[in-house]
C-alpha positions as CSV (number, residue, x, y, z in Angstrom):
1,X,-2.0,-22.0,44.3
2,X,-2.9,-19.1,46.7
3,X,-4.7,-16.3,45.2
4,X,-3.9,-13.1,47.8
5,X,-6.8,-10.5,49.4
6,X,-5.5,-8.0,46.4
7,X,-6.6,-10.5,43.7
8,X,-10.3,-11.5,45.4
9,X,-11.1,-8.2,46.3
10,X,-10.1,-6.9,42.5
11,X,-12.7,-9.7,41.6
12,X,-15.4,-8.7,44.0
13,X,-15.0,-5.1,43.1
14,X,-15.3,-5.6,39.6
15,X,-18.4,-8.0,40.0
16,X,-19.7,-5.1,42.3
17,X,-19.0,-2.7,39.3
18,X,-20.6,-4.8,37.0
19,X,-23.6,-5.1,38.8
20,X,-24.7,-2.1,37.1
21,X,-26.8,-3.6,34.0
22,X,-28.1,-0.9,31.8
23,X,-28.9,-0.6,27.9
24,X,-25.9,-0.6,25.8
25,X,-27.2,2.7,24.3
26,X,-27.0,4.1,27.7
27,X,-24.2,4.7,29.5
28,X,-24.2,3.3,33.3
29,X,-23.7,5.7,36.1
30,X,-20.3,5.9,37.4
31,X,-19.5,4.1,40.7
32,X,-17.8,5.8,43.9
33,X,-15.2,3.7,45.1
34,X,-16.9,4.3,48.6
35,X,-19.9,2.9,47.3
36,X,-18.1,-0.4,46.2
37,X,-15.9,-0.5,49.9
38,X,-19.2,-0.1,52.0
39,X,-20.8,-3.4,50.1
40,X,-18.3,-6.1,50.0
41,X,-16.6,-4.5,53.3
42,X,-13.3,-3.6,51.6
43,X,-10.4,-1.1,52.8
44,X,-11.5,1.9,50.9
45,X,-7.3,2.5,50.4
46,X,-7.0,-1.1,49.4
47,X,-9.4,-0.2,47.1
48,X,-8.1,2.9,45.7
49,X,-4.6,0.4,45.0
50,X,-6.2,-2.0,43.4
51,X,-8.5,0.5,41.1
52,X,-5.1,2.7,40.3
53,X,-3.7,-1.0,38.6
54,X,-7.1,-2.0,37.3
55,X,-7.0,1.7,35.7
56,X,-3.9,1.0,34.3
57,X,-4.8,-2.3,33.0
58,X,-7.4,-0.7,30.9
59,X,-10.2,-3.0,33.0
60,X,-11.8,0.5,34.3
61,X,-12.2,3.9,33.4
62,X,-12.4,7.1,35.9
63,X,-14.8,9.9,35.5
64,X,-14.2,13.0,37.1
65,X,-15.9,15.6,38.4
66,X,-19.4,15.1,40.4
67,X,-21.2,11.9,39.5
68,X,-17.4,10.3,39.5
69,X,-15.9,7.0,40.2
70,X,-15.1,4.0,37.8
71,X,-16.9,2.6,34.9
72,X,-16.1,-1.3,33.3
73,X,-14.0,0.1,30.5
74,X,-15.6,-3.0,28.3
75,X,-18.6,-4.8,28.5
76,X,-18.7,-7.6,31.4
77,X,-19.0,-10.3,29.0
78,X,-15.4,-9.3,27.0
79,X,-13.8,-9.8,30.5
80,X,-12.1,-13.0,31.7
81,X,-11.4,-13.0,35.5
82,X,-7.4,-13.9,34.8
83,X,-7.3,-10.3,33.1
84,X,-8.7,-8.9,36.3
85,X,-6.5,-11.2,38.4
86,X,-3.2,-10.4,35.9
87,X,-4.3,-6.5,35.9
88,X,-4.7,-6.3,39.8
89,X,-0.9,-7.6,39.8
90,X,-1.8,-11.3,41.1
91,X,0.4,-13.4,40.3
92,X,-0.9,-17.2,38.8
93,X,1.2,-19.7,39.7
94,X,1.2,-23.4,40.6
95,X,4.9,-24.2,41.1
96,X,7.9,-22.7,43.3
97,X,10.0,-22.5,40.4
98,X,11.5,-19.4,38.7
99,X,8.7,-17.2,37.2
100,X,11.5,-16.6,34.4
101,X,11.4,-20.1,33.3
102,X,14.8,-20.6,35.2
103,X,15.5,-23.7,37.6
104,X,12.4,-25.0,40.5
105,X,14.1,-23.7,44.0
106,X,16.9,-24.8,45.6
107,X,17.6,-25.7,48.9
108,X,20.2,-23.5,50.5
109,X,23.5,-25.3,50.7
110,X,23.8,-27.8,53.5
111,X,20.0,-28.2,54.0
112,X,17.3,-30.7,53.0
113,X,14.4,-28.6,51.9
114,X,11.3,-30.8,50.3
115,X,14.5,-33.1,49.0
116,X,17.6,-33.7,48.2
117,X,19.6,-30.4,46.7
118,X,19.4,-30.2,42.9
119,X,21.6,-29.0,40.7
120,X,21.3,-25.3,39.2
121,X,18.7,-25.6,36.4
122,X,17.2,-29.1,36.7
123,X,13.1,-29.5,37.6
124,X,12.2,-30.9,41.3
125,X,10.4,-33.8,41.0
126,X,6.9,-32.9,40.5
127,X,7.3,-29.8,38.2
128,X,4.8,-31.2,35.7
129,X,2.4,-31.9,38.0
130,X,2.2,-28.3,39.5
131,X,2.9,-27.2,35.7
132,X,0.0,-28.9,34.4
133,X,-2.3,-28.4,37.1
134,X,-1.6,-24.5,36.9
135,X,-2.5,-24.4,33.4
136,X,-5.9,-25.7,34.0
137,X,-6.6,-22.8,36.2
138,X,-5.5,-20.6,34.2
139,X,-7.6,-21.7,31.2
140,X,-10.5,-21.9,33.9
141,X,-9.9,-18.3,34.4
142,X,-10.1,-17.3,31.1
143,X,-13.0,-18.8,30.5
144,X,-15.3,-17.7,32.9
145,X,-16.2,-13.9,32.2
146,X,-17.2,-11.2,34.7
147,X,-20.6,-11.8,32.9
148,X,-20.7,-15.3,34.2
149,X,-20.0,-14.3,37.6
150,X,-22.6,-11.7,37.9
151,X,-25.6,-13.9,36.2
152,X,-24.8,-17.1,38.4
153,X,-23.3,-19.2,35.7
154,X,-20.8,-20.9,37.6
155,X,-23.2,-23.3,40.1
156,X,-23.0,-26.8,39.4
157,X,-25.1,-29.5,40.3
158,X,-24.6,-29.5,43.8
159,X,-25.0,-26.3,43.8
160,X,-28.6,-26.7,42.3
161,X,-28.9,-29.6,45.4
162,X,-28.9,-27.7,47.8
């Protein structure tokens, strides 16, 4: 599984945006999109992309006017990092087979690709391991919360080793 420069960046933006820890009575100061591009070194226009889907995800919310820029639309513990990752447009997947549930790929006609040619609709070999294994992430993701990621609750022991 390869998670692309749009999906870690969505994640390191909205651990940046979360950063801001306030009173839940108050209401946290917007963040400037510049403000969040200068610290973890980010396109500003990559930014602005990824922010437009996040938007549209309902992970962020704009303010206008002066004082502007993006808000956490929910508290940081009610987000999973696969709804960032899903609302940034990454795509979680494990296998080269057919996002629509269809056949694994095919090699083109004539050619041995990673096998022997299948037939139209039948699994490559090690579908259920790729399956499985993609799954797991995917539950991973879901459990860990922006939350966790900001307070450091991810180390494990050889973390604490070191």
């Amino acid at each position: 599984m390869q998670i692309t420069a749009r999906g870690r960046y969505a994640v390191m933006a909205m651990a940046d945006l979360a950063g801001c820890v306030c009173p839940p009575e108050e209401c946290c100061r917007a963040v400037r999109l510049t403000e969040i591009a200068e610290r973890q070194g980010i396109s500003l226009t990559f930014l602005e992309q990824i922010f437009c889907r996040l938007r549209q995800a309902g992970l962020v919310s704009a303010v206008r006017g002066p004082g502007g820029g993006y808000r956490l639309a929910r508290p940081a513990a009610e987000i999973p990092i696969i709804e960032i990752l899903r609302g940034a447009g990454e795509p979680i997947r494990t296998t080269r087979c057919n996002p629509d549930g269809g056949p694994c790929m095919k090699a083109p006609p004539g050619r041995l690709v990673g096998g022997p040619e299948r037939e139209p609709g039948e699994r490559c070999q090690t579908h259920d391991l790729w399956a499985a294994l993609g799954r797991e992430i995917e539950r991973f993701l879901a459990s860990v919360t922006l939350a966790d990621v900001i307070g450091e609750r991810l180390a494990g022991p050889e973390a604490a080793a070191a």
